[in-house]
N, C-alpha and C positions, 0 to 999 in steps of 0.2 A: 829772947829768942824770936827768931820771924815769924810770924807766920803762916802758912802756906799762900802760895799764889793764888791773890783774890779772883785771878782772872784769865782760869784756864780753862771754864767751861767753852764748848764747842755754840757758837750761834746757832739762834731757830732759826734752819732751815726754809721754814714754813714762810715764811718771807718773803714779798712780790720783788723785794729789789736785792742787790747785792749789799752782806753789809759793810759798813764803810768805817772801818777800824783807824787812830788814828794813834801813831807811835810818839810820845815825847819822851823822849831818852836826855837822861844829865847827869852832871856830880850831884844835882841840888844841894848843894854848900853854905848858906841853904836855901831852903827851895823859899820865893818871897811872892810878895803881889805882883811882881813884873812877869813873873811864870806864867801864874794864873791869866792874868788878863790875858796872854799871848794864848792860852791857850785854847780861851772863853773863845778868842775872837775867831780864832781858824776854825773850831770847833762849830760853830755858827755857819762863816761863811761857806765852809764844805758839807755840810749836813751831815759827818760824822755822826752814827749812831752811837758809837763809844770812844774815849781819848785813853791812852791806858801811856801812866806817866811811868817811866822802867828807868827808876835810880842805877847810876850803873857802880861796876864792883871796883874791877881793878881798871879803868880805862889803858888802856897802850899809850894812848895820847896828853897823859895827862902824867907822866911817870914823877915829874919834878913837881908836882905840884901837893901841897898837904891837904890831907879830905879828913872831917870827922868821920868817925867808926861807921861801917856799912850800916849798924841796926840805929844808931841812932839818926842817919836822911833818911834810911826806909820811913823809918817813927814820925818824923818832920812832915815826908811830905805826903805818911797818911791820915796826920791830925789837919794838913793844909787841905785839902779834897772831901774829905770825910762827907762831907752835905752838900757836897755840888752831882746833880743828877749828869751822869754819860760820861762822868770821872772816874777812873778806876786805877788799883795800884800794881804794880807785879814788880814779882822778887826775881826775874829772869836771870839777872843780869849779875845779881847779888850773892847769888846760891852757884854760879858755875865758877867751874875749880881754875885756877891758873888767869892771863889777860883774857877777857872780854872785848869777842872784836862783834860790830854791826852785823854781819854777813851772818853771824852762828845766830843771833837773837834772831834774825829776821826769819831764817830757816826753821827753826824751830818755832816761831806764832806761826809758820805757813803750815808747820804740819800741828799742827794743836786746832786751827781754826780752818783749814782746806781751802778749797780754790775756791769755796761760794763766799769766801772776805777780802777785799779789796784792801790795803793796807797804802798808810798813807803815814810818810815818816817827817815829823814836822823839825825842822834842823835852821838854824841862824845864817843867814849869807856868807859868813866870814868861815862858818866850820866847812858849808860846803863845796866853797872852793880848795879845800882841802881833798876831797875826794878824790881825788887820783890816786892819792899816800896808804889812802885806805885799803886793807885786807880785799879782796875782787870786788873792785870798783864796776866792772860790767855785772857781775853778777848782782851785785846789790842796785843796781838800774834797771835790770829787768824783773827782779821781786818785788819792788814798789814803787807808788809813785813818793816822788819827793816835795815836801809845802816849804820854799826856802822863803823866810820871813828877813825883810829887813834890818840892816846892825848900822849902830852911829856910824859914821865913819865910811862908809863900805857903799859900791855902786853899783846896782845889778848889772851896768854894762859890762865887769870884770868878768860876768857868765860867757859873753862871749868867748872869754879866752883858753874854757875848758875845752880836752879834745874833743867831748861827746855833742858837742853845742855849737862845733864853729861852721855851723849851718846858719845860725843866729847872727844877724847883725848888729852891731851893739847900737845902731836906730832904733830897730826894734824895742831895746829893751829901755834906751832913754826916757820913755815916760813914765817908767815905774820912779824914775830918782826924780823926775820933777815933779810929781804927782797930780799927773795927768789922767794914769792910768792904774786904777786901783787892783789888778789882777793880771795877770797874764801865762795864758797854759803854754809851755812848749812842749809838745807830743815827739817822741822817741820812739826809735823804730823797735823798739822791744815791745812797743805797745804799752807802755808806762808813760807817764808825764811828769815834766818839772813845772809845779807851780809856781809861781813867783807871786807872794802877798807883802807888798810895801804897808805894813803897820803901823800907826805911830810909835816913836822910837820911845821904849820905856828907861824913867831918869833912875831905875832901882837898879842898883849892883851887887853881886852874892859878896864880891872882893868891897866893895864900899860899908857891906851891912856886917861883914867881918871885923872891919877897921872899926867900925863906932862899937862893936862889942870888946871890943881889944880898950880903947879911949875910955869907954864906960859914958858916950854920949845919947843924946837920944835916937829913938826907933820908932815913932810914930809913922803913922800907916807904908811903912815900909816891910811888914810881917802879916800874915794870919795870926789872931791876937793870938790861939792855940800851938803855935810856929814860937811867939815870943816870948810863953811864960815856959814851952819847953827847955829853949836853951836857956834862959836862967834858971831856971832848974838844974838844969844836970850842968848849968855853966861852962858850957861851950864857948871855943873860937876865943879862952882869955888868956891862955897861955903863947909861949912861944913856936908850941910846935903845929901852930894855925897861919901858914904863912898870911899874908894877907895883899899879895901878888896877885894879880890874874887880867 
């Protein structure tokens, strides 16, 4: 059984700054070191007070794809976090009935935590040019700001060619791919911002760390060692019905 949401309390208020909440939302399929660091580093560089990792349920996006059982990536990715301070887990995503779109999650942390939390939703370059497809793509631009972190393959100049961005020239954004330019905010008239954090690109894959459990080859520092004596335990990802696509 889940249980309850570790991380519904309301912020102290009492607080000189705004607090600065940070969303990492996934399959976590499973959740590995490549998460974590990604999430260490944004978590740092935005002075994030809390990261709150939101395993999701039924994704819309993801309908063809095979996930272990909801409670057991809840389980994963809160033995992966457990001892890391300003990590925290929430079942949002896990516990709502029917698909799980961004828009409902985000709505409901705004009204759980009020307008004195800035929320800050940390998403891969390649998902968010997908944001147009998404459930009210304006609306979820003016609820938070976005941390779009660099993916193999993928050139922040392609931001250019969203509708909400083509203020942006893809000069501009050239030096995040050459790295020139470690950061770069673009501010939205909603009053929100897209950040752009060029990260070094991590060599760990959920679909890679599947495949070697399906092979029976090794896992060295490719897991939280608590991450890799779970699924041999309960022996996950050996069967057939673990695609190992993604």
């Amino acid at each position: 059984m889940i249980p309850p949401d570790s991380a519904s309390s309301v912020p102290d208020t009492q607080d000189s700054h705004p607090h600065r909440l940070g969303l990492f939302g996934g399959s976590f399929n499973p959740i590995h070191n490549g998460h974590l660091a990604i999430a260490r580093e944004a978590h740092a560089i935005l002075a994030l007070d809390r990261t709150l990792f939101i395993p999701t349920g039924d994704p819309p996006h993801k309908q063809d794809r095979a996930l272990a059982p909801t409670h057991h990536r809840y389980e994963m990715a809160r033995l992966a976090i457990a001892d890391i301070p300003g990590f925290e887990l929430s079942d949002i995503e896990i516990l709502r009935q029917g698909k799980s779109y961004s828009i409902d999650t985000v709505r409901e942390l705004q009204r759980r935590y009020g307008s004195e939390t800035l929320l800050y939703s940390l998403i891969g370059l390649d998902a968010f040019l997908d944001l147009p497809s998404w459930r009210e793509p304006d609306a979820l631009l003016a609820a938070c700001s976005f941390v779009v972190i660099s993916r193999p393959g993928q050139s922040f100049q392609a931001l250019a060619t969203l509708p909400f961005l083509r203020h942006i020239s893809p000069n501009q954004l050239a030096p995040l791919d050459t790295g020139t330019l470690d950061r770069l905010d673009l501010p939205l008239a909603s009053g929100q911002s897209i950040i752009c954090l060029p990260l070094p690109p991590s060599p760990i894959s959920a679909s890679d760390i599947r495949h070697r459990i399906q092979h029976r080859t090794m896992l060295a520092n490719l897991l939280p060692p608590p991450v890799e004596s779970y699924i041999l335990r309960q022996q996950l990802y050996r069967g057939d019905s673990y695609r190992t696509h993604i």
